[in-house]
C-alpha positions as a printed NumPy array, in Angstrom:
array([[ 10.758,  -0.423,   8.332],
       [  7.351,  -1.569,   7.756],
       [  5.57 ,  -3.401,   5.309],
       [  1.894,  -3.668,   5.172],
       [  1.049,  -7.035,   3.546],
       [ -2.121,  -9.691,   2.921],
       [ -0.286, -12.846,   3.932],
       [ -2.513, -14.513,   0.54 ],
       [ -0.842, -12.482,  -1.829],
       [  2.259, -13.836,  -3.375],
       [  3.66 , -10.553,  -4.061],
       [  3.84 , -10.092,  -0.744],
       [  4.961, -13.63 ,   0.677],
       [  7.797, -12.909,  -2.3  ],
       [  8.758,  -9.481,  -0.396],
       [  8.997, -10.916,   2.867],
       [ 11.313, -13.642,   1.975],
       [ 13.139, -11.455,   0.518],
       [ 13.369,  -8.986,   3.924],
       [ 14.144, -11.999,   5.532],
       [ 16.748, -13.173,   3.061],
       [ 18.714,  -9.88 ,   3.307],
       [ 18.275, -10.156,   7.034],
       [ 15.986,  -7.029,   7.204],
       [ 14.504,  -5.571,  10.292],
       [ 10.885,  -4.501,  10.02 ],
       [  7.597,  -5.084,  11.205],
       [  4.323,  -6.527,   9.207],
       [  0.896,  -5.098,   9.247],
       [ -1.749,  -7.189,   8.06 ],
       [ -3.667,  -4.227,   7.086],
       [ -6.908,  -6.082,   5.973],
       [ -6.882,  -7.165,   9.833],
       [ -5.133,  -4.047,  11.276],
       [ -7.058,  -1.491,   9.154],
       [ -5.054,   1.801,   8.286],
       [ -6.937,   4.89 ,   9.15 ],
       [ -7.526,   8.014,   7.09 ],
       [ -4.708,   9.66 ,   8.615],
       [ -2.086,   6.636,   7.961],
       [ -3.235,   6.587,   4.412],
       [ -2.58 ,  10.195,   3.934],
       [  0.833,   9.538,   5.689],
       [  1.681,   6.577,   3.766],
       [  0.665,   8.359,   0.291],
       [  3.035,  11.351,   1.104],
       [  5.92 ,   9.043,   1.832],
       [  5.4  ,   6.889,  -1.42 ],
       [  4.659,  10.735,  -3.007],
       [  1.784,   9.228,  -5.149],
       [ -1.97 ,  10.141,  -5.047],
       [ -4.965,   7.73 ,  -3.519],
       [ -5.921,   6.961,  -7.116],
       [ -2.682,   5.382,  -7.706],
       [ -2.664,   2.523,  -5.109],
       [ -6.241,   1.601,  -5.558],
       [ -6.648,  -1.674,  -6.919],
       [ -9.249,  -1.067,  -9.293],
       [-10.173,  -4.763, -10.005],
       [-10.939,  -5.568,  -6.803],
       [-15.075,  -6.375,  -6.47 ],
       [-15.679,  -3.595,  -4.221],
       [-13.935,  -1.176,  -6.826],
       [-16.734,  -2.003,  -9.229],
       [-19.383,  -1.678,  -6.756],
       [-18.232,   1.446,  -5.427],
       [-17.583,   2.495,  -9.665],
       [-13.812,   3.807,  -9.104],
       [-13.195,   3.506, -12.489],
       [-15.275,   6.691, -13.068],
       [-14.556,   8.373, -10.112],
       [-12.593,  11.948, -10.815],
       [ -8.931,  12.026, -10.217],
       [ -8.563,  14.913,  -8.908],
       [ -7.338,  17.13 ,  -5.797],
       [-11.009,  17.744,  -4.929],
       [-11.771,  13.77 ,  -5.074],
       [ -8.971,  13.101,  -2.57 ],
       [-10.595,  12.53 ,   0.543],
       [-13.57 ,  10.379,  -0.969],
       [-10.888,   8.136,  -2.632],
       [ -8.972,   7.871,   0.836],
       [-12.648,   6.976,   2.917],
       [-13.006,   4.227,   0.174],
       [ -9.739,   2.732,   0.976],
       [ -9.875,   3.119,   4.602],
       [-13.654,   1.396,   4.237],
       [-11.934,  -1.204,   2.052],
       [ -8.113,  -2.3  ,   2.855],
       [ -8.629,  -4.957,   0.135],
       [ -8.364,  -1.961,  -2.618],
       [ -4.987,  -1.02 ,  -1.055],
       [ -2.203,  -1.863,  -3.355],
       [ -0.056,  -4.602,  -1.999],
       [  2.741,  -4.994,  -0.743],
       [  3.891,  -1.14 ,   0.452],
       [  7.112,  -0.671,   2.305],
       [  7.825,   2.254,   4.778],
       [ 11.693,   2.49 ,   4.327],
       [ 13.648,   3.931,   7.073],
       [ 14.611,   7.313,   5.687],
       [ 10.927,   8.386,   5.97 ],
       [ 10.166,   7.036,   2.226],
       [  8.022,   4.59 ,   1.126],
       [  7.754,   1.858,  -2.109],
       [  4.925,  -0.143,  -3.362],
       [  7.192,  -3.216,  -3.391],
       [  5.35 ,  -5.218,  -6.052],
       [  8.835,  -6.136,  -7.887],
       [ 12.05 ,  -7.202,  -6.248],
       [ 13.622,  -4.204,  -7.408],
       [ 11.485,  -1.692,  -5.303],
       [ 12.091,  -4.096,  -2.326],
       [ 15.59 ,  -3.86 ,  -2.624],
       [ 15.004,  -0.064,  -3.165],
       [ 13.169,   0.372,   0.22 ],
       [ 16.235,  -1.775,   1.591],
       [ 18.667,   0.536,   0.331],
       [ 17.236,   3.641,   1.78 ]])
């Protein structure tokens, strides 16, 4: 297990305590340090089953520079939305777990980090 985490976001300080708590085994990726490449996005988006689109945090100040908000959502839109995240780990949802059974959860809630634990 994995979870990919920005050690200044409470959501994710929450979900490691909780790993810990439960006596977890993983392994933590500060991904605005250790920056995911196209490739592991695309991986990671096929194990949480969800497009680019929908772990893009679109508040973020580079989303507004870049104008996400208006950017298609769409199959043919794919790979610009993944080179924008890659570019910019800060627009990566936080935190996302890579369970053990080949899954993965954006683990925003305690319920989807017991969820990856369960898998």
């Amino acid at each position: 297990m994995e979870i990919w985490i920005n050690p200044a976001c409470s959501k994710c300080r929450s979900a490691v305590q909780l790993l810990d708590a439960e006596g977890a085994e993983y392994t933590v990726r500060r991904y605005l340090e250790d920056v995911p490449s196209p490739d592991e996005i695309r991986a990671v988006l096929d194990r949480l089953g969800l497009e680019p689109w929908d772990i893009t945090r679109t508040q973020e100040a580079a989303a507004k520079e870049l104008g996400l908000k208006e950017w298609p959502r769409e199959a043919g839109s794919r790979e610009r939305w993944i080179s924008a995240l890659a570019e910019h780990p800060k627009l990566i949802q936080r935190p996302i777990i890579t369970a053990d059974d080949g899954t993965a959860v954006v683990a925003r809630t305690e319920e989807a980090v017991r969820d990856a634990l369960e898998r």
